[in-house]
PDB file of N, CA, C and O in Angstrom:
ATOM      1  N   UNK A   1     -25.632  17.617  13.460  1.00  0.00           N
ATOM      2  CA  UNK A   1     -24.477  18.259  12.868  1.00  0.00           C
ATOM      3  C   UNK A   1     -24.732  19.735  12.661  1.00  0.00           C
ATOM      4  O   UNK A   1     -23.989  20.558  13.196  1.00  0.00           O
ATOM      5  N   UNK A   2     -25.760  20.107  11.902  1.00  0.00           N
ATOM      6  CA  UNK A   2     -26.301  21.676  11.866  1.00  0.00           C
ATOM      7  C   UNK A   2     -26.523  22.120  13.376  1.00  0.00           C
ATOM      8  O   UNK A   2     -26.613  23.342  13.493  1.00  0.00           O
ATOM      9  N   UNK A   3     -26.606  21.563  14.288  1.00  0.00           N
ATOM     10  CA  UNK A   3     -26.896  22.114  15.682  1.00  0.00           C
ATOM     11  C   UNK A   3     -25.115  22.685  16.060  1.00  0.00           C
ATOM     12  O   UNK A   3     -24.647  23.715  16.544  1.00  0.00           O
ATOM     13  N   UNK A   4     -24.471  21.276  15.490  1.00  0.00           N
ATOM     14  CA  UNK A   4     -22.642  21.957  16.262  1.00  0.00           C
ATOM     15  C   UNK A   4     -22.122  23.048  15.400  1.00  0.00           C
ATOM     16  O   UNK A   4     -21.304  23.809  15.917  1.00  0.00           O
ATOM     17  N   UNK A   5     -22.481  23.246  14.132  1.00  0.00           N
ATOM     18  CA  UNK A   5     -22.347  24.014  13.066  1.00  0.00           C
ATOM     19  C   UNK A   5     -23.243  25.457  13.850  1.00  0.00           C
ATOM     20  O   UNK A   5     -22.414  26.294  14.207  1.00  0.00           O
ATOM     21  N   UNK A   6     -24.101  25.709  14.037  1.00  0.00           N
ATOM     22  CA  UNK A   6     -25.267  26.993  15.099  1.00  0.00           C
ATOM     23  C   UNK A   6     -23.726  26.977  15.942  1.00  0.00           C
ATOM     24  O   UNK A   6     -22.764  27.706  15.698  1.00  0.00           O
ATOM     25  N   UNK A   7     -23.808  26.121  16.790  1.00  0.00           N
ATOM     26  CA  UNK A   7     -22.890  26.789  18.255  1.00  0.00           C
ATOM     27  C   UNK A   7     -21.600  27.446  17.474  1.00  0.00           C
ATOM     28  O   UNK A   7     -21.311  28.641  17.536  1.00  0.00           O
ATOM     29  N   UNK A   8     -21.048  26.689  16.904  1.00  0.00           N
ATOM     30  CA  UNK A   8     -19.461  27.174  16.403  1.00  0.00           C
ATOM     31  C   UNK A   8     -19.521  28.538  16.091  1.00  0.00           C
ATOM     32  O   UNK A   8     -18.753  29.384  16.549  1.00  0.00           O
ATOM     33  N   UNK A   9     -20.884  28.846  14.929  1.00  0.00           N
ATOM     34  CA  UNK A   9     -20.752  30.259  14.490  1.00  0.00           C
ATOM     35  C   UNK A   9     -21.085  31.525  15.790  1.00  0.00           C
ATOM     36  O   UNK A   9     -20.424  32.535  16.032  1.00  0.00           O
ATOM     37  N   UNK A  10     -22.250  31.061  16.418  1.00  0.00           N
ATOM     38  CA  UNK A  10     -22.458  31.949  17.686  1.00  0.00           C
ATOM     39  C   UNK A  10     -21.079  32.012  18.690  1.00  0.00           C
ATOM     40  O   UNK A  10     -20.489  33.035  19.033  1.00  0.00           O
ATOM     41  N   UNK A  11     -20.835  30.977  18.958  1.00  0.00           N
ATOM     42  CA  UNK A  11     -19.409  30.907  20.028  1.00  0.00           C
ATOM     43  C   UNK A  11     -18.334  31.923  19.073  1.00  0.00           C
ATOM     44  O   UNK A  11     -17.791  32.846  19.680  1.00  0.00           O
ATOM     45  N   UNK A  12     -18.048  31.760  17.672  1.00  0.00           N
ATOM     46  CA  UNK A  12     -17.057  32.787  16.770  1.00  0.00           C
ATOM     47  C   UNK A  12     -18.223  34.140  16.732  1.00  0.00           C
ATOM     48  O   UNK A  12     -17.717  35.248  16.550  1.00  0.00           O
ATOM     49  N   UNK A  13     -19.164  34.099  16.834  1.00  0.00           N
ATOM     50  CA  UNK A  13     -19.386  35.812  16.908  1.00  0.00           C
ATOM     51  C   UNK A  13     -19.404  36.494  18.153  1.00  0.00           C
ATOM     52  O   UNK A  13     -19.148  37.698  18.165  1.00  0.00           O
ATOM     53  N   UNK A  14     -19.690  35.845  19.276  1.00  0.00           N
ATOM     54  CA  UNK A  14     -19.738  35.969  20.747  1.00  0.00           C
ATOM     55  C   UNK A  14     -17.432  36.398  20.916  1.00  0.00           C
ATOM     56  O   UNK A  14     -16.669  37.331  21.166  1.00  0.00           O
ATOM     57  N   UNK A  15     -17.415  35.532  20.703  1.00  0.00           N
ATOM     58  CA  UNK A  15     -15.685  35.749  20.862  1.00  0.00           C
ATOM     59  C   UNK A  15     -15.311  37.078  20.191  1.00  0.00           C
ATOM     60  O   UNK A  15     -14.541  37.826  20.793  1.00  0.00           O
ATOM     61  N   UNK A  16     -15.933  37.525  18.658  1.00  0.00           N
ATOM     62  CA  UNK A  16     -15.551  38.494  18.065  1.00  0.00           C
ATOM     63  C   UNK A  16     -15.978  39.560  18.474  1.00  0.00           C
ATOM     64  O   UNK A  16     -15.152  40.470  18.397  1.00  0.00           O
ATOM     65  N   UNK A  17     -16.943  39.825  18.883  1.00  0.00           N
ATOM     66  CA  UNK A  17     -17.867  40.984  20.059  1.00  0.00           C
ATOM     67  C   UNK A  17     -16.890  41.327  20.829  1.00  0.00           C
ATOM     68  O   UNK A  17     -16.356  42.435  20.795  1.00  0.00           O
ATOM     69  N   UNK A  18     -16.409  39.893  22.000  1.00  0.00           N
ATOM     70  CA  UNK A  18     -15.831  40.285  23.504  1.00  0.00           C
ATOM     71  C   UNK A  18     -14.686  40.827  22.754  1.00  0.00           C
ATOM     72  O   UNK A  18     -14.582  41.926  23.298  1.00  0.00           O
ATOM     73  N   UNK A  19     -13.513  40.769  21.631  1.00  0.00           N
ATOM     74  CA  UNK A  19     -12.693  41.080  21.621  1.00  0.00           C
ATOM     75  C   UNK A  19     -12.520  41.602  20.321  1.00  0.00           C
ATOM     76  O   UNK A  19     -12.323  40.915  19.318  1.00  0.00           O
ATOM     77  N   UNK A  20     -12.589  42.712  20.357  1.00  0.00           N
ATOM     78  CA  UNK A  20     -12.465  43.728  19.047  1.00  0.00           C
ATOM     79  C   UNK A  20     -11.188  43.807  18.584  1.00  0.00           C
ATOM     80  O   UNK A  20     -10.214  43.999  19.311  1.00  0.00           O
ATOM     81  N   UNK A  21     -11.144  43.631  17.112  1.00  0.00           N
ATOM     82  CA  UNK A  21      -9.325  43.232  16.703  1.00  0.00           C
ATOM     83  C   UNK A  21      -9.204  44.775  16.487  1.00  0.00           C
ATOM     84  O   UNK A  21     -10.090  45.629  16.525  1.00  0.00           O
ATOM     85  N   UNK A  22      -7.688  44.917  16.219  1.00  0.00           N
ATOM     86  CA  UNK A  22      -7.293  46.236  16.269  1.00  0.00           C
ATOM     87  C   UNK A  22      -7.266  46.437  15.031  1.00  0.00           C
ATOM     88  O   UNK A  22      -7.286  45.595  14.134  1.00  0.00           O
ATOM     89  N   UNK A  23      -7.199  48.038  14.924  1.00  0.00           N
ATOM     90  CA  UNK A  23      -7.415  48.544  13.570  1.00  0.00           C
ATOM     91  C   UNK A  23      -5.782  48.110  12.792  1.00  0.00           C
ATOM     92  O   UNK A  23      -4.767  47.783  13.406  1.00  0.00           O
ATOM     93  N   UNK A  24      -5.901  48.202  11.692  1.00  0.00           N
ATOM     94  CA  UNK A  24      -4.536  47.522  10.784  1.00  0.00           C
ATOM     95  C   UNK A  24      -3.235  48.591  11.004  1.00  0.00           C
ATOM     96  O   UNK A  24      -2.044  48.332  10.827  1.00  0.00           O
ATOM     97  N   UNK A  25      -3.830  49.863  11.441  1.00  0.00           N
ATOM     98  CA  UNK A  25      -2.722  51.255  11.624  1.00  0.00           C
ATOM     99  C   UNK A  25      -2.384  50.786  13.030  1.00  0.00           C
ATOM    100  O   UNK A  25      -1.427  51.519  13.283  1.00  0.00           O
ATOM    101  N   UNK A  26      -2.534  50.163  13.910  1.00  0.00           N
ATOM    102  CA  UNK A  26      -1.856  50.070  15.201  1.00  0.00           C
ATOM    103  C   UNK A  26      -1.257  48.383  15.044  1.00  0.00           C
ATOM    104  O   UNK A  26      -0.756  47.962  16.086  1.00  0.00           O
ATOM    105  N   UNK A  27      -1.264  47.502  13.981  1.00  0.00           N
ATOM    106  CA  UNK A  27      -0.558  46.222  14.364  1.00  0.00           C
ATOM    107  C   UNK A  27       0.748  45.955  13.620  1.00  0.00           C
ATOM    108  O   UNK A  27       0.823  46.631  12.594  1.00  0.00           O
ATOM    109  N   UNK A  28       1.466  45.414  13.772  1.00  0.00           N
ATOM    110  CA  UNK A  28       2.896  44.988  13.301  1.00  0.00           C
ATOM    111  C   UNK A  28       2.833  44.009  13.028  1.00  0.00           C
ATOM    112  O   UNK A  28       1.874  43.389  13.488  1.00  0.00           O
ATOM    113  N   UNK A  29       4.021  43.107  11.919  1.00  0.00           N
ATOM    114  CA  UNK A  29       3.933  42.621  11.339  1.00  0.00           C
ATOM    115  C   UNK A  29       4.993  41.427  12.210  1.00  0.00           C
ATOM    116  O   UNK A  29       6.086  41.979  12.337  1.00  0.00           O
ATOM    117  N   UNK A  30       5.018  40.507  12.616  1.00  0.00           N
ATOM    118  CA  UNK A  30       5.868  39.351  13.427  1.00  0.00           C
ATOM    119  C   UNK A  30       6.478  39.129  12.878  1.00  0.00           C
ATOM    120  O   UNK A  30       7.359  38.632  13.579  1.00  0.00           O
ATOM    121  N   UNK A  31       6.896  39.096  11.490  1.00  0.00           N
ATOM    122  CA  UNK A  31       8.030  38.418  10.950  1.00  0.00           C
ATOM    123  C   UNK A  31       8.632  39.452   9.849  1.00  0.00           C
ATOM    124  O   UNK A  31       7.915  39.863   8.937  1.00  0.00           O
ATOM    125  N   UNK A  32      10.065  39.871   9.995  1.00  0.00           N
ATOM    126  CA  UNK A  32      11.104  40.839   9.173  1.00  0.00           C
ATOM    127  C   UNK A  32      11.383  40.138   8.379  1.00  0.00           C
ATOM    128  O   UNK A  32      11.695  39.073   8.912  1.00  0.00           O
ATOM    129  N   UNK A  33      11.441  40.102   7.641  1.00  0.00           N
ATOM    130  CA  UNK A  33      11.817  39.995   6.242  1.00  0.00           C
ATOM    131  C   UNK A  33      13.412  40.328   5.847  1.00  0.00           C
ATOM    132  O   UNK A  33      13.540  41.474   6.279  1.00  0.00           O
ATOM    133  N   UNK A  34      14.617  39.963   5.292  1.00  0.00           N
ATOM    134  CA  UNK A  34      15.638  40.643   5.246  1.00  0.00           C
ATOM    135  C   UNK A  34      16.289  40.350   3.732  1.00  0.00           C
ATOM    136  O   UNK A  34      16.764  39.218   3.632  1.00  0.00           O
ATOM    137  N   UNK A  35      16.363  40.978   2.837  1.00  0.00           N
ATOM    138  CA  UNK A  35      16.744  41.079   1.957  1.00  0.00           C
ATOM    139  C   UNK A  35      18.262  39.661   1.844  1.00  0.00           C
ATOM    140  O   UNK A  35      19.046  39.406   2.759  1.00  0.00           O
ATOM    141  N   UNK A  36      18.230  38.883   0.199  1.00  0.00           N
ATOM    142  CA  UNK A  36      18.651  37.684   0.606  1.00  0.00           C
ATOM    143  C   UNK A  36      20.474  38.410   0.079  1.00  0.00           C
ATOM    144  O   UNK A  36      20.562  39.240  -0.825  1.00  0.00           O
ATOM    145  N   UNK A  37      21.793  37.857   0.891  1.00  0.00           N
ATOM    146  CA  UNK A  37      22.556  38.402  -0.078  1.00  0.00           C
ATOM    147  C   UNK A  37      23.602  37.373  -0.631  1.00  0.00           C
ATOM    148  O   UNK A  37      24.539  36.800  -0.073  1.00  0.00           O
ATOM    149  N   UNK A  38      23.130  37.332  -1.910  1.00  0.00           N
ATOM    150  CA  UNK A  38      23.759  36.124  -2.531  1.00  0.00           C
ATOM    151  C   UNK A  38      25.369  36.829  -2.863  1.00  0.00           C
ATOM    152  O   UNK A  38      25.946  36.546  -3.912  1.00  0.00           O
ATOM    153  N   UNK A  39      25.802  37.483  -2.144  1.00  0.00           N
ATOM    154  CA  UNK A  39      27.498  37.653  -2.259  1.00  0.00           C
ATOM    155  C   UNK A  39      28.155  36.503  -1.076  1.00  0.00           C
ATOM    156  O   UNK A  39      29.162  35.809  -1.223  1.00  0.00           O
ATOM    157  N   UNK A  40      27.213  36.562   0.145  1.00  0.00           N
ATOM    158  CA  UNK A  40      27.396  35.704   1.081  1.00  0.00           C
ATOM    159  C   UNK A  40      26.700  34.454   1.210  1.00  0.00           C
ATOM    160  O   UNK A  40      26.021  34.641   2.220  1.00  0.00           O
ATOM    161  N   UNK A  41      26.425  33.144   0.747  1.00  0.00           N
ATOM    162  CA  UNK A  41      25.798  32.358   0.583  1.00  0.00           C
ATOM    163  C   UNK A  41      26.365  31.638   1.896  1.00  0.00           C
ATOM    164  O   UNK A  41      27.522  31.519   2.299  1.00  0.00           O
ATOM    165  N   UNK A  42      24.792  31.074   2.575  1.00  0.00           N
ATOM    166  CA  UNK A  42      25.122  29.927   4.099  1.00  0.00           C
ATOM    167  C   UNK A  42      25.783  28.716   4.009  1.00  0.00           C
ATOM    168  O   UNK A  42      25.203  27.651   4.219  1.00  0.00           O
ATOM    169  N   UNK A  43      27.025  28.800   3.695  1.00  0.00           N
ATOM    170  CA  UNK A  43      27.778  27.415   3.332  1.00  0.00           C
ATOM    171  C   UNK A  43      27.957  26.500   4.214  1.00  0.00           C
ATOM    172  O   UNK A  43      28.659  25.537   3.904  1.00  0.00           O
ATOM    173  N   UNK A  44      27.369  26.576   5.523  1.00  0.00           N
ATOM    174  CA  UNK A  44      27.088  25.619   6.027  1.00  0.00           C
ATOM    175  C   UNK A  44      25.576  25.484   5.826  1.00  0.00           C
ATOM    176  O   UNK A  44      25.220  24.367   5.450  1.00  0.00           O
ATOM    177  N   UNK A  45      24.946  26.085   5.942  1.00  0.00           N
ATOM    178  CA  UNK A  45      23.368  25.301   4.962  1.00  0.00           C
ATOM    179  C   UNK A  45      23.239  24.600   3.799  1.00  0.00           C
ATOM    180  O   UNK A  45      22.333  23.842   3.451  1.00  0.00           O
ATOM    181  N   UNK A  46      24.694  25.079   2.972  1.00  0.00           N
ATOM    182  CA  UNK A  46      24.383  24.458   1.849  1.00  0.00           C
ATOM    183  C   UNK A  46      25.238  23.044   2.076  1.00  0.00           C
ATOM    184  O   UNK A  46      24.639  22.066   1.628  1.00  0.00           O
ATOM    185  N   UNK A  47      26.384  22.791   2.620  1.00  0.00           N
ATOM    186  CA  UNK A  47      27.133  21.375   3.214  1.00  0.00           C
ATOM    187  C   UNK A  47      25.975  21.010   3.913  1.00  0.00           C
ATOM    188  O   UNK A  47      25.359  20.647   2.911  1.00  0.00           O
ATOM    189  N   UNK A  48      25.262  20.834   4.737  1.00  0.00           N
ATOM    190  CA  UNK A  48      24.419  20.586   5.306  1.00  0.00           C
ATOM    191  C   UNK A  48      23.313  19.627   4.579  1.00  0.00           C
ATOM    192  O   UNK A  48      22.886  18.535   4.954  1.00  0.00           O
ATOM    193  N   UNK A  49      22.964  20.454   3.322  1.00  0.00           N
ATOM    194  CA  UNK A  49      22.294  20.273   2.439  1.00  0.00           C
ATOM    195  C   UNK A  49      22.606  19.291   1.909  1.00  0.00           C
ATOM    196  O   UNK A  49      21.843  18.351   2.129  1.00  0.00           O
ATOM    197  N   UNK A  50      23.684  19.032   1.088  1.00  0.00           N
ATOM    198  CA  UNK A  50      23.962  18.190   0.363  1.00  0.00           C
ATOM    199  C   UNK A  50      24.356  17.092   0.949  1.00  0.00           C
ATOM    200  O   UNK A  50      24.246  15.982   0.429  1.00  0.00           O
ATOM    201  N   UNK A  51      24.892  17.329   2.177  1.00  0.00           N
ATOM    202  CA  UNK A  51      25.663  16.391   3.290  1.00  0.00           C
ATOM    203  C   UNK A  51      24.697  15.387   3.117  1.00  0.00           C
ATOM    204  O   UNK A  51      24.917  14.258   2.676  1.00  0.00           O
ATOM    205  N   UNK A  52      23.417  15.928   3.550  1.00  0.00           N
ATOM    206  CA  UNK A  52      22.093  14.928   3.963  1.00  0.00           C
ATOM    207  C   UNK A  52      21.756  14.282   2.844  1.00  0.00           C
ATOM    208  O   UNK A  52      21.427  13.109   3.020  1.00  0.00           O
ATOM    209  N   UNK A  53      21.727  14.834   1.330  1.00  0.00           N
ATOM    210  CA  UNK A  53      21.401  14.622   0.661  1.00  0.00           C
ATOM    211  C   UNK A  53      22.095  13.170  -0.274  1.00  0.00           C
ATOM    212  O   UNK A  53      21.580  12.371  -1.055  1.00  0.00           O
ATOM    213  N   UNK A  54      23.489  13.339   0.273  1.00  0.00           N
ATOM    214  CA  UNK A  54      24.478  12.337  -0.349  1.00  0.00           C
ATOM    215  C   UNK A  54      24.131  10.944   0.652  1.00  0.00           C
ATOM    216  O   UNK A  54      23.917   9.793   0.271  1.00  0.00           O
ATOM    217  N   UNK A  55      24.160  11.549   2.227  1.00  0.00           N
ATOM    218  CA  UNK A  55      23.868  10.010   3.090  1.00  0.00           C
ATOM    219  C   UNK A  55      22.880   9.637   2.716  1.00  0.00           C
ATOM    220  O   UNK A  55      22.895   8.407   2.671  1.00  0.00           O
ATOM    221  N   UNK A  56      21.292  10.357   2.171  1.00  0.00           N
ATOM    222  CA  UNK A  56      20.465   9.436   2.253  1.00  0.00           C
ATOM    223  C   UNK A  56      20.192   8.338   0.998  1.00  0.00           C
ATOM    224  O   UNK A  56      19.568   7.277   0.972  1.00  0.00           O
ATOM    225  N   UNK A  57      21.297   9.425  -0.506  1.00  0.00           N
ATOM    226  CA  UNK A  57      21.389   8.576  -1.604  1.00  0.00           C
ATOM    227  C   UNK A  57      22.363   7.105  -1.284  1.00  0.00           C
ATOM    228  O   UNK A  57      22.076   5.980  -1.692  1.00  0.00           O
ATOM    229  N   UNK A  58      23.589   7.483  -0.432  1.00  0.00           N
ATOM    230  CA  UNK A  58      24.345   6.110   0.231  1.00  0.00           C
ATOM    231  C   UNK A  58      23.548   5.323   0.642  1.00  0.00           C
ATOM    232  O   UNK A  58      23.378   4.331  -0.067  1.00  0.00           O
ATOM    233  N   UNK A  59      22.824   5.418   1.798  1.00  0.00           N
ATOM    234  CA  UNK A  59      21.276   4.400   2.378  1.00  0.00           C
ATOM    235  C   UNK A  59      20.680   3.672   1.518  1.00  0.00           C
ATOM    236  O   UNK A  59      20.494   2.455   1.544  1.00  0.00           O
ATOM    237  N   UNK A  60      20.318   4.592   0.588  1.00  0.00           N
ATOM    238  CA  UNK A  60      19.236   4.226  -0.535  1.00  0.00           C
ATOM    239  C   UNK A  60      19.818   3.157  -1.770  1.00  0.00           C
ATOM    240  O   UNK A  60      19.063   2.258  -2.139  1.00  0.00           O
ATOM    241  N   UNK A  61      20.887   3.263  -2.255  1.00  0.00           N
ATOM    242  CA  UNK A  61      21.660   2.821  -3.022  1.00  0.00           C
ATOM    243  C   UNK A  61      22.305   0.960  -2.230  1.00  0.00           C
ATOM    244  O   UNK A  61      22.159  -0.113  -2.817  1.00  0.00           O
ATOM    245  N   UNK A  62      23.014   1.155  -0.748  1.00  0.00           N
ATOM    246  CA  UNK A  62      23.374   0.110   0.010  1.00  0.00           C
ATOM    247  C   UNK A  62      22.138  -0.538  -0.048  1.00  0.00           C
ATOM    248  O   UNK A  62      21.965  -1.480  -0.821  1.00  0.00           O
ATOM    249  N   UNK A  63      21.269  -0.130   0.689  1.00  0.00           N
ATOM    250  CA  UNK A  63      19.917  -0.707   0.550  1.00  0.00           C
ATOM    251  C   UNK A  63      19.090  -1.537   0.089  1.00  0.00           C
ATOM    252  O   UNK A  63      18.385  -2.422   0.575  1.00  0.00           O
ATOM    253  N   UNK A  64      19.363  -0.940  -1.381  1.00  0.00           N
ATOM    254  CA  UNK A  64      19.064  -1.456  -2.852  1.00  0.00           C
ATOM    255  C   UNK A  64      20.137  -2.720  -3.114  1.00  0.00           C
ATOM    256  O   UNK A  64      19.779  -3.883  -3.300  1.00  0.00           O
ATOM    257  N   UNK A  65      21.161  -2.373  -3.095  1.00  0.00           N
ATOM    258  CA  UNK A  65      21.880  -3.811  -3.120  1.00  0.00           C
ATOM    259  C   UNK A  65      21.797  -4.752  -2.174  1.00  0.00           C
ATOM    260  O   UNK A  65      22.223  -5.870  -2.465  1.00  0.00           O
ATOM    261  N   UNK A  66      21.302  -4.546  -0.997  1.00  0.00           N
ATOM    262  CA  UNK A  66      21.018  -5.587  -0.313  1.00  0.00           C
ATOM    263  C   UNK A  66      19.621  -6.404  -0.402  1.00  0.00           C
ATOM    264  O   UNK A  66      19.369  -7.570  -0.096  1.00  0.00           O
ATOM    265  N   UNK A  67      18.838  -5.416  -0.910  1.00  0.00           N
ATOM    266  CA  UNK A  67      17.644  -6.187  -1.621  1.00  0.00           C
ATOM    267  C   UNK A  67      17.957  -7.184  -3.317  1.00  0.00           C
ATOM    268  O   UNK A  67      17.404  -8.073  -3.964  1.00  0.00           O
ATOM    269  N   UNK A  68      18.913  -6.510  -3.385  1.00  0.00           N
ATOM    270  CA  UNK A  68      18.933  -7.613  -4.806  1.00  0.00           C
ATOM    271  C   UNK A  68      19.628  -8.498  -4.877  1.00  0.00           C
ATOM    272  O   UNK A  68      19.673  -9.268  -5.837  1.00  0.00           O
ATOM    273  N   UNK A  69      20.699  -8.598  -3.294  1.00  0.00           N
ATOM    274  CA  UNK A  69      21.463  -9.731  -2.961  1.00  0.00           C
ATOM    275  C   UNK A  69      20.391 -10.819  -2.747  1.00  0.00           C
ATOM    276  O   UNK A  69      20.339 -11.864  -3.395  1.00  0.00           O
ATOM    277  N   UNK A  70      19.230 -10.322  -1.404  1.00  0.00           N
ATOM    278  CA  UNK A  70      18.399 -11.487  -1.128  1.00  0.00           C
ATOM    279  C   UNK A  70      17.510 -11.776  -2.357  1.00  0.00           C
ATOM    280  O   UNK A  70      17.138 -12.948  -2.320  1.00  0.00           O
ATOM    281  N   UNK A  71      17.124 -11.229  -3.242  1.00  0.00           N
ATOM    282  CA  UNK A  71      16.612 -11.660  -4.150  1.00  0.00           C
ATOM    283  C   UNK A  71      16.887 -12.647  -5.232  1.00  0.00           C
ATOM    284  O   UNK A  71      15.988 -13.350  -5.693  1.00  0.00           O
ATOM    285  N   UNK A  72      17.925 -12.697  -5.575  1.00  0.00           N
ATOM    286  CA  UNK A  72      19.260 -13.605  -5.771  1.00  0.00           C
ATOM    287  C   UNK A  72      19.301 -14.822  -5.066  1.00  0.00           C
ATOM    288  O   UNK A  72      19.104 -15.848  -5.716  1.00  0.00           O
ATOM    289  N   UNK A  73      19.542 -14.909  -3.739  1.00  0.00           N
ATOM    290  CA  UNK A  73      19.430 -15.843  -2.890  1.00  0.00           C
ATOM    291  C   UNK A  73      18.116 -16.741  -2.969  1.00  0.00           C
ATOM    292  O   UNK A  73      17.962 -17.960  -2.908  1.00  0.00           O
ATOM    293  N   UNK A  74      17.221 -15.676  -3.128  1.00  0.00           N
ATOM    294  CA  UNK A  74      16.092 -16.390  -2.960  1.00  0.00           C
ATOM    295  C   UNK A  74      15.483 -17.447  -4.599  1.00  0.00           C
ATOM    296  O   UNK A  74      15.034 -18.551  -4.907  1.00  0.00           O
ATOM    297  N   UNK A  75      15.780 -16.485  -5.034  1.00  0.00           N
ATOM    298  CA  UNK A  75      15.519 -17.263  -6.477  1.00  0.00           C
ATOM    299  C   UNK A  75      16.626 -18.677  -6.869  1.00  0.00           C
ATOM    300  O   UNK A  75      16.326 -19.688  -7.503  1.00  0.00           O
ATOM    301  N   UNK A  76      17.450 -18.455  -6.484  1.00  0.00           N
ATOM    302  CA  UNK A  76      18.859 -19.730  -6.060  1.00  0.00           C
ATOM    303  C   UNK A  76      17.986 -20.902  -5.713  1.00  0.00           C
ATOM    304  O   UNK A  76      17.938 -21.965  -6.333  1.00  0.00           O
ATOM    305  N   UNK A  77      16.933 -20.393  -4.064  1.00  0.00           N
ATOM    306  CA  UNK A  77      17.463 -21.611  -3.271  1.00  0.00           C
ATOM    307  C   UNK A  77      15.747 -22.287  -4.330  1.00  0.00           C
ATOM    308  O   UNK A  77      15.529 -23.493  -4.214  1.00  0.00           O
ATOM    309  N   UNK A  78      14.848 -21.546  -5.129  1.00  0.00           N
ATOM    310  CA  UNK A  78      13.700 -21.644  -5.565  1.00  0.00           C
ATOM    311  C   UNK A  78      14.206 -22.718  -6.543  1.00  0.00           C
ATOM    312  O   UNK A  78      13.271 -23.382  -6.988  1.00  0.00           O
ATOM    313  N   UNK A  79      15.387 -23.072  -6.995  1.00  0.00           N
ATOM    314  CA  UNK A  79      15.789 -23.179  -8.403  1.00  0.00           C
ATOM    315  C   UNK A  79      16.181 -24.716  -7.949  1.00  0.00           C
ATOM    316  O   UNK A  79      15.993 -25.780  -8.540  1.00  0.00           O
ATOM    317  N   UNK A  80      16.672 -24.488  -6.934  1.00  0.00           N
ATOM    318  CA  UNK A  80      17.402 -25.964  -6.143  1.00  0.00           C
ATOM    319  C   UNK A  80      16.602 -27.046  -5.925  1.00  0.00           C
ATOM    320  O   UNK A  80      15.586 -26.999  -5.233  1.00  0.00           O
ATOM    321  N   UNK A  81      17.202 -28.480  -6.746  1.00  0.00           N
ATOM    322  CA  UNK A  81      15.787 -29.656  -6.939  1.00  0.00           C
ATOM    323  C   UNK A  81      16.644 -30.602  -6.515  1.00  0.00           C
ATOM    324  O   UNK A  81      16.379 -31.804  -6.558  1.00  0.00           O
ATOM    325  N   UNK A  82      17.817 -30.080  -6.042  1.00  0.00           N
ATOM    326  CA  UNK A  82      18.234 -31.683  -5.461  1.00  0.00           C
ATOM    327  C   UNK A  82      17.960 -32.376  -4.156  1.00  0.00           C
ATOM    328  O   UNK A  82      18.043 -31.718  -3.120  1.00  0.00           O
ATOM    329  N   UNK A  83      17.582 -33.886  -4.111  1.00  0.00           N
ATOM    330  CA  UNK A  83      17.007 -34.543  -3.348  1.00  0.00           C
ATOM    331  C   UNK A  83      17.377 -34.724  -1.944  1.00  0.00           C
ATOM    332  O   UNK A  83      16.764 -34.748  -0.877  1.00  0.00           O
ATOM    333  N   UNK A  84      18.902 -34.872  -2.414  1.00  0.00           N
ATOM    334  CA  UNK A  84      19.542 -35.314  -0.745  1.00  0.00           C
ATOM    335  C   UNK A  84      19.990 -34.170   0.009  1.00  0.00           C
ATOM    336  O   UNK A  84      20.445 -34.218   1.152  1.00  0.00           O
ATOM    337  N   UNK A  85      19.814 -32.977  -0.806  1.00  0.00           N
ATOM    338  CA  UNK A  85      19.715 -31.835   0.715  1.00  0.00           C
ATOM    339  C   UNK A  85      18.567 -31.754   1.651  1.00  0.00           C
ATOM    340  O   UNK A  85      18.584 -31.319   2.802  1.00  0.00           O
ATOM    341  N   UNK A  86      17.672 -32.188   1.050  1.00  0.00           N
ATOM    342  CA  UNK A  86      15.807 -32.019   2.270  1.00  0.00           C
ATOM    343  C   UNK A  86      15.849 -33.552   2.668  1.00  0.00           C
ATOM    344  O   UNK A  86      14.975 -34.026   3.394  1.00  0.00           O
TER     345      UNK A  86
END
């Protein structure tokens, strides 16, 4: 393990040698930034938002009642001692 740990650091100083990073006065920054403006809010981000947010409480909720239907059922048929149905 200390042997792959040796290569990794030589292979990262060998790489940092061949390729000298640039000084911080010649690089730019990839991502702009833009001031947020809450006069205009993304109202379709925010329908969006909630859109998803309401189907997955519907899912979750249907869901739930269908688990407590079979649960119901099941405790029913647990309860059932009469002879001449089996």
């Amino acid at each position: 393990m200390a042997a792959g740990l040796r290569a990794v650091r030589r292979w990262g100083l060998l790489a940092a040698a061949a390729s000298p990073s640039p000084s911080p006065a010649f690089t730019r920054s990839v991502s702009v930034v833009k001031e947020a403006n809450s006069g205009q809010p993304n109202w379709l981000g925010v329908g969006m938002a909630f859109g998803t947010s309401a189907v997955l409480w519907a899912f979750l909720i249907k869901e739930h009642n269908e688990d407590v239907m079979e649960y119901e059922r099941r405790k029913q048929e647990r309860q059932h001692k009469c002879t001449g149905c089996s």
